[in-house]
C-alpha positions, 0 to 999 in steps of 0.5 A, spaced: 297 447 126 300 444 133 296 443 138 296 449 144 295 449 151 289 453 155 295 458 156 297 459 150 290 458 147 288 465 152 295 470 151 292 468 144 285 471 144 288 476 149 292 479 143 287 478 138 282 482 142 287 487 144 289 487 137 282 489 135 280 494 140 287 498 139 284 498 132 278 501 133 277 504 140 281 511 142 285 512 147 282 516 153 289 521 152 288 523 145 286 529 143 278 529 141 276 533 135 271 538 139 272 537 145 274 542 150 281 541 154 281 540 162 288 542 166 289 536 170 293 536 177 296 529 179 294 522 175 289 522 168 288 516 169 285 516 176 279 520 174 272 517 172 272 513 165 266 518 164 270 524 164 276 522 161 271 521 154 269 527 154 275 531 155 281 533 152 285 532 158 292 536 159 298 536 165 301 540 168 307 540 163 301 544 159 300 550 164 307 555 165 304 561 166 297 564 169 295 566 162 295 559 160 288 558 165 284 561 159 285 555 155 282 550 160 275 549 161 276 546 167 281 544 173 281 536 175 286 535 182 287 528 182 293 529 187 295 535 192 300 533 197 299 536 205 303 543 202 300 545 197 293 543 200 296 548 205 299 554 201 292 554 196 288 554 203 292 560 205 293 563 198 300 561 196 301 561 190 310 560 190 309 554 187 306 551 180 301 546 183 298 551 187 299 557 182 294 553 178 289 553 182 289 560 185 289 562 177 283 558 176 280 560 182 281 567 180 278 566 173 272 563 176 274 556 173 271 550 176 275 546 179 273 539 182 278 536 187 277 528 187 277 524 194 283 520 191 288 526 192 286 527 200 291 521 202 291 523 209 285 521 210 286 514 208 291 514 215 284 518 219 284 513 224 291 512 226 293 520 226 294 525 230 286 527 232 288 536 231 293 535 226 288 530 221 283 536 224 287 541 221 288 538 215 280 538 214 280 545 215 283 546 210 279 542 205 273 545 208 277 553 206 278 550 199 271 547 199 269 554 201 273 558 195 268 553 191 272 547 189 268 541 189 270 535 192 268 529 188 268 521 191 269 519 184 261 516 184 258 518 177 250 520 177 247 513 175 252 510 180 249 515 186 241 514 184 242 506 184 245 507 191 239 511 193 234 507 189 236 500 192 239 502 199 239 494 201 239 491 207 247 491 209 246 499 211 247 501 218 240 502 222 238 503 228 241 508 234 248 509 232 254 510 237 260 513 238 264 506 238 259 504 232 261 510 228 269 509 230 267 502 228 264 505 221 270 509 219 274 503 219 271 500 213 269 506 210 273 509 204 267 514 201 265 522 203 259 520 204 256 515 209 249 512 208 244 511 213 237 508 212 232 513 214 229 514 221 236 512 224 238 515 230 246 518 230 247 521 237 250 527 238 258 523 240 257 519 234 255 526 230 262 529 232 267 522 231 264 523 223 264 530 223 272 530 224 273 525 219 270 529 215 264 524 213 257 527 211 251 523 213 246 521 208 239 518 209 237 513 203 
């Protein structure tokens, strides 16, 4: 057998691994005998590892009429473009997308909308401050129908941030630049503080028209 070089020794491995893997691991997409179907509005595979184990995940092309909501258990939203967040907070239900949550909503579905389909939020600090308002409002309104927003975090990761805050959380008196400062680097709904950290009230407003939530750990 000739000798192989490191490259050819790891794509080897790589395959075998690969190979062994596709033998005995079900794909995250195919159906699962007993598990119930969720509707999923935007990409799978943008949703937790967790969920994507425990259901039967369906796409849009599954949903063409109101009367198919009963068939889903749940409504998973990974993506929401500014018009159909708009016309679902206003009740609008012209197009599939936003027909599909309306219907959910109308049949007391639960439905979880996931931080990665706000990706206006991604542009908070560079956006005009009344239109980046605007758009909160109507994730607010939608929060308000029941859905809920989701950072993607599962339980055991948030008991281990609770459990073990570190010592890089912010302390101290937080400002008004220190908050603008913290959005900056901040990606997640919510930002944790370590408790007894005093947030004036300038600082209260900066996090809260970025739609930030203020924890204490």
């Amino acid at each position: 057998m000739p000798e192989l070089s490191k490259e050819q020794l790891v794509e080897l491995i790589t395959r075998e691994v690969m190979r062994i893997m596709g033998d005995s691991v079900e794909p995250d997409t195919a159906d699962k005998p007993g598990c119930p179907d969720v509707l999923v509005i935007g990409s799978p595979d943008k949703l937790p590892v967790h969920i994507r184990k425990k259901y039967n995940l369906r796409t849009m092309e599954c949903y063409t009429c109101p009367e198919d909501m009963e068939k889903f258990e749940k409504i998973y939203i990974t993506q929401l473009n500014l018009v159909e967040l708009a016309d679902i907070a206003l009740g609008r239900n012209t197009k599939p997308v936003q027909c599909a949550v309306i219907s959910g909503l109308l049949c007391d579905k639960e439905i979880f909308l996931m931080e990665c389909a706000l990706e206006f939020r991604k542009n908070s600090n560079t956006m005009s401050r009344g239109f980046y308002q605007l758009l909160e409002g109507y994730v607010r309104t939608l929060q308000n129908f029941g859905i809920k927003l989701v950072n993607g975090q599962t339980p055991i990761d948030k008991y281990t941030v609770r459990s073990a805050p570190g010592d890089d959380l912010p302390e101290g008196i937080i400002t008004e630049a220190m908050a603008v400062a913290m959005l900056e680097k901040c990606t997640d709904s919510v930002i944790l503080l370590k408790k007894g950290t005093v947030v004036t009230p300038s600082a209260k407003d900066v996090f809260l028209h970025a739609g930030k939530v203020l924890e204490m750990v």
